[in-house]
C-alpha positions in Angstrom: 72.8 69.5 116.3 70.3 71.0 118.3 73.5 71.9 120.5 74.8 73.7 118.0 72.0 75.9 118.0 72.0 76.6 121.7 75.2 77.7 121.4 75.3 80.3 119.0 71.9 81.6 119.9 73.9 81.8 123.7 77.1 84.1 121.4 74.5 86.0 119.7 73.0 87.2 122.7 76.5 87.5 124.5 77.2 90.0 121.4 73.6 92.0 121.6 73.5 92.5 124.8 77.2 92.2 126.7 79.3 94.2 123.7 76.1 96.1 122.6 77.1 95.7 118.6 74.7 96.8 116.1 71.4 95.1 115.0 73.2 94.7 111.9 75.8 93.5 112.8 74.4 90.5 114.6 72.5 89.5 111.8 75.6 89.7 109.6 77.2 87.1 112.6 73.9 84.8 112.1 74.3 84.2 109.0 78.3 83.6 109.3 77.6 81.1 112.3 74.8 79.5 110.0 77.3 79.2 106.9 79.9 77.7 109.6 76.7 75.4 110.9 76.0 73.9 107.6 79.6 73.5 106.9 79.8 71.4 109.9 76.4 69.6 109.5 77.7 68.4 106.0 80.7 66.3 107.5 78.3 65.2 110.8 80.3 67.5 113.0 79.7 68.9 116.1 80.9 73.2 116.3 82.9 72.2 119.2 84.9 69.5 117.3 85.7 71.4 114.3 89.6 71.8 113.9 92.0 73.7 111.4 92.1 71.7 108.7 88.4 71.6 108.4 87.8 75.7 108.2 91.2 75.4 105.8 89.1 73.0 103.7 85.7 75.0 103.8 87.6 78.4 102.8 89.3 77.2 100.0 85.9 75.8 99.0 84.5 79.4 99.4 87.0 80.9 97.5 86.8 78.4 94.4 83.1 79.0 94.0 83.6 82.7 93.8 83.5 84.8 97.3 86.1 87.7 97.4 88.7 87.4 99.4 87.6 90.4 101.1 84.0 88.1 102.1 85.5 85.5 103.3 87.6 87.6 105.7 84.9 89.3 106.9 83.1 85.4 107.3 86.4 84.4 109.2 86.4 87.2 111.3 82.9 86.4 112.8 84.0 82.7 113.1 87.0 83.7 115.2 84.9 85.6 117.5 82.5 82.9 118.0 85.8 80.0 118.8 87.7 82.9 121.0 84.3 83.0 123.3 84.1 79.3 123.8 87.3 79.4 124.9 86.8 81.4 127.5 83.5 79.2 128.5 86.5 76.3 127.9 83.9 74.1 125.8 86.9 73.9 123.0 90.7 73.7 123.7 92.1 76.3 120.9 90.6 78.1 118.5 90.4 76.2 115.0 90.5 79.5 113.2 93.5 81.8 114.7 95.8 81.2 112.3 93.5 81.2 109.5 93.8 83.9 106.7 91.3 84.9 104.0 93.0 84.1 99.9 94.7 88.0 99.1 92.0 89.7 97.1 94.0 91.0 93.7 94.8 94.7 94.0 92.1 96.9 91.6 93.7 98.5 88.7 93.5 101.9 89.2 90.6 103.9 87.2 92.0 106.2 84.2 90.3 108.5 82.0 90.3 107.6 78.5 92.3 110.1 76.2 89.1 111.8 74.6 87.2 111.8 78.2 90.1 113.4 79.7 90.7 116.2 76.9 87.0 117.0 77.0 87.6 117.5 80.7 90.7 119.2 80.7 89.0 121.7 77.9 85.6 121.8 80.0 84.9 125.8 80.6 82.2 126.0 83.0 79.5 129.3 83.6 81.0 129.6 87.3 82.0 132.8 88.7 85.7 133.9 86.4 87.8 133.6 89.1 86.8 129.6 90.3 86.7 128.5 86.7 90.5 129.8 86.2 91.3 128.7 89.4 89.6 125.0 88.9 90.7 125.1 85.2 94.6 125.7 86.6 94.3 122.7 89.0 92.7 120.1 86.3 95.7 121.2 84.0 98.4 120.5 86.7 96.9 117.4 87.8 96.7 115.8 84.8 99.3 117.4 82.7 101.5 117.2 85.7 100.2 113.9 87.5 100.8 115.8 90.9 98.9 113.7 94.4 96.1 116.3 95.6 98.4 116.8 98.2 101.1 118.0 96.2 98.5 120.4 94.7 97.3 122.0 97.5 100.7 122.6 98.7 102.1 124.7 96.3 102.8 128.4 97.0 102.4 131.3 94.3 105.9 132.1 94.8 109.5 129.9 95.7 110.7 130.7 98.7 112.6 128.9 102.0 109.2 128.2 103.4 107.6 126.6 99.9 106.6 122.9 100.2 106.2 123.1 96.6 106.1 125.9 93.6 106.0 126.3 90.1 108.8 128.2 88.0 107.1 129.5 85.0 109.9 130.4 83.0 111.6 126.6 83.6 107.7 124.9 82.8 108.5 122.5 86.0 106.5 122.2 89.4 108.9 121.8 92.6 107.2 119.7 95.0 107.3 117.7 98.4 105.9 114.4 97.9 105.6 111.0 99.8 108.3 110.5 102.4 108.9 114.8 102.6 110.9 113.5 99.1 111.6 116.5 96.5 111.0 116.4 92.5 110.5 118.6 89.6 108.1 117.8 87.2 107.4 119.8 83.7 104.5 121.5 83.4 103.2 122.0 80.0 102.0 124.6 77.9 98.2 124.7 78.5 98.8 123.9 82.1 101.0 127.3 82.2 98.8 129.4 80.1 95.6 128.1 82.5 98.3 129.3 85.8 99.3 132.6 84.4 95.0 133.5 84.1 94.6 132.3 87.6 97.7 134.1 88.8 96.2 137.2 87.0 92.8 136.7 88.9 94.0 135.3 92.1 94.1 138.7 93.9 91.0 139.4 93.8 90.8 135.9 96.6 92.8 138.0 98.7 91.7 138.6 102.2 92.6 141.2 104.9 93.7 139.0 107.9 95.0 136.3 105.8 97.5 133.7 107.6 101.3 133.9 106.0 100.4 130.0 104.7 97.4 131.6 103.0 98.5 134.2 101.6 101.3 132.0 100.3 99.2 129.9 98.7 98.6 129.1 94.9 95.5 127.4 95.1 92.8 129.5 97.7 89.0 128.8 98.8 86.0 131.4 98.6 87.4 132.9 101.8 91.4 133.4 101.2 92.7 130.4 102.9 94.8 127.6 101.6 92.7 125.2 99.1 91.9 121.9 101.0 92.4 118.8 99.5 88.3 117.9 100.3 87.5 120.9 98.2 89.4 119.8 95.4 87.8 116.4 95.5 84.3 118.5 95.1 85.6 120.6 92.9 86.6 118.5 90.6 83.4 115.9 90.8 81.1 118.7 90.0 83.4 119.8 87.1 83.1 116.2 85.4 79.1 116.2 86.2 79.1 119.3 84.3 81.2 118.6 81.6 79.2 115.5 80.6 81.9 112.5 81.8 80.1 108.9 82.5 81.9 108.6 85.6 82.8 111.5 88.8 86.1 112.6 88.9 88.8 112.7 91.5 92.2 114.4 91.7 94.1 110.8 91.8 92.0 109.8 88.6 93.5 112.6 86.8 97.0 111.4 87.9 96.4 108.0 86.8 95.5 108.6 83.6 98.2 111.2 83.5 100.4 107.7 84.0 98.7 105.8 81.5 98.3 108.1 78.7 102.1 108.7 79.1 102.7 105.2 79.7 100.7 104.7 76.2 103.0 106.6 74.4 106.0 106.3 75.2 106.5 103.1 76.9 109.1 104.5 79.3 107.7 102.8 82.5 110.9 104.4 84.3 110.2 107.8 83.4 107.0 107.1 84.4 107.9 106.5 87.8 110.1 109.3 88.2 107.1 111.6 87.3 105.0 109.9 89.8 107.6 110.0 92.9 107.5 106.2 93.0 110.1 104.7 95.2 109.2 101.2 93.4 109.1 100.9 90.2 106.5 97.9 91.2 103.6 100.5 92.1 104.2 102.3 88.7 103.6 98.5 87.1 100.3 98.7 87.3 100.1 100.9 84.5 101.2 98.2 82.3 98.0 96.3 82.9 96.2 99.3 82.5 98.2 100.0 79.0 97.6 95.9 78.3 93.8 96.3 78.9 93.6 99.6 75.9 94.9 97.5 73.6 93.2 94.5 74.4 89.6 96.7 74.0 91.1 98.2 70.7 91.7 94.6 69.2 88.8 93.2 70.2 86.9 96.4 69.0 88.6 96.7 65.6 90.4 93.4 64.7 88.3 90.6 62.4 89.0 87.7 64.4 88.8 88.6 67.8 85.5 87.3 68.5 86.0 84.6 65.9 84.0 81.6 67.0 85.7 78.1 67.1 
């Protein structure tokens, strides 16, 4: 197979030195054109005689003995590349691995808080100055008590008017807001969430800026230097907060919503209401909070029940 050397040594220099890709990178190929080598080897094949059914074969016999879905994408992808340039030096008639697609990787479940963690959280008071722990201790209410997108969050106005993207009416307990697809719903907003909004509401003018933009001054959520909160800042906001607060694992704004989901889910079993909460237009994306639901109880019965672990 010595031929099968000199020709991917040939692609690995066409790719270092013609399309200039990263030392990295072209190690990451060598090692995909080696796999593809032995592969070959193994059934006395030559790289240029390889055909469909072969990679079909050697894929599915990736993906039993255990490489993600997402790997062996990534393997195909530097396989294709190496056919689709000896095409063009016409030493094989198609490429044997055009139509070839990687197994689906399963979705990942989407990380929730447990109840205790996310109570710690929401009650976390932190020694920062007053008015960015009632401001951060307003937003952690909303996103979890509300299981608003960061989006959503940063959105909101102090006040309804014409212009709002999204508000909260106080004396209703709902947030108005302008989700996915510029689609409208109210959610409720509960009582600590509306206590933590009328402190920051009483604090907020002291974030007030001369020179501030009509959206900033509009907005219920603001930064160090009056303008509209950004989503980013949240985000770091709210990773700090968890670090502080003592919490195993950072937290993000659409962690809080997903366990918002859950915990609901947990209780009540409604997966519709659920998923008008959320703004889902699919009731299959608010699913996957059954699984989530399944896998709490599957931890508490093998955590509490006598013959979970029973051996045969």
């Amino acid at each position: 197979m010595n031929q099968d050397c000199a020709l991917t040594e040939r692609y690995l220099e066409y790719v270092r030195t013609e399309k200039r890709l990263a030392a990295r990178t072209v190690e990451l190929y060598a090692l995909d054109l080696a796999k593809l080598g032995d592969f070959a080897s193994a059934q006395q094949l030559a790289l240029t005689d390889v055909k469909n059914h072969h990679v079909r074969r050697w894929i599915a016999s990736m993906h039993s003995g255990g490489r993600s879905g997402r790997g062996i994408a990534l393997i195909l992808s530097g396989w294709r590349g190496f056919y689709a340039w000896l095409g063009r030096q016409s030493l094989v008639a198609s490429n044997p691995v055009q139509d070839v697609r990687a197994p689906k990787a399963p979705k990942p479940l989407p990380k929730a808080l447990a109840v205790d963690d996310a109570v710690q959280f929401a009650d976390f008071a932190s020694d920062d100055a007053p008015w960015l722990e009632a401001r951060d201790a307003a937003m952690v209410e909303l996103l979890y008590g509300s299981g608003l997108r960061v989006g959503e969050l940063v959105g909101l106005d102090a006040v309804a008017s014409a212009q709002a993207r999204g508000w909260i009416d106080m004396q209703a307990g709902e947030a108005h807001v302008l989700g996915k697809g510029s689609k409208r719903r109210s959610v409720p907003v509960g009582g600590p969430a509306l206590r933590a909004l009328t402190h920051w509401l009483d604090v907020r003018t002291t974030v007030t800026v001369a020179g501030q933009s009509e959206s900033d001054s509009a907005a219920l959520f603001l930064g160090r230097n009056g303008t509209r909160l950004s989503a980013q800042s949240v985000w770091q906001r709210l990773k700090r907060r968890s670090q502080l607060a003592g919490l195993n694992t950072p937290v993000h704004p659409h962690m809080l919503r997903h366990s918002f989901a859950s915990h609901v889910l947990q209780s009540s079993s409604d997966l519709r209401g659920v998923q008008e909460l959320l703004g889902h237009a699919n009731i299959s994306t608010t699913q996957v909070y059954t699984r989530l639901d399944f896998q709490h109880l599957a931890k508490a019965y093998d955590a509490a029940h006598p013959r979970a672990r029973a051996k045969p």
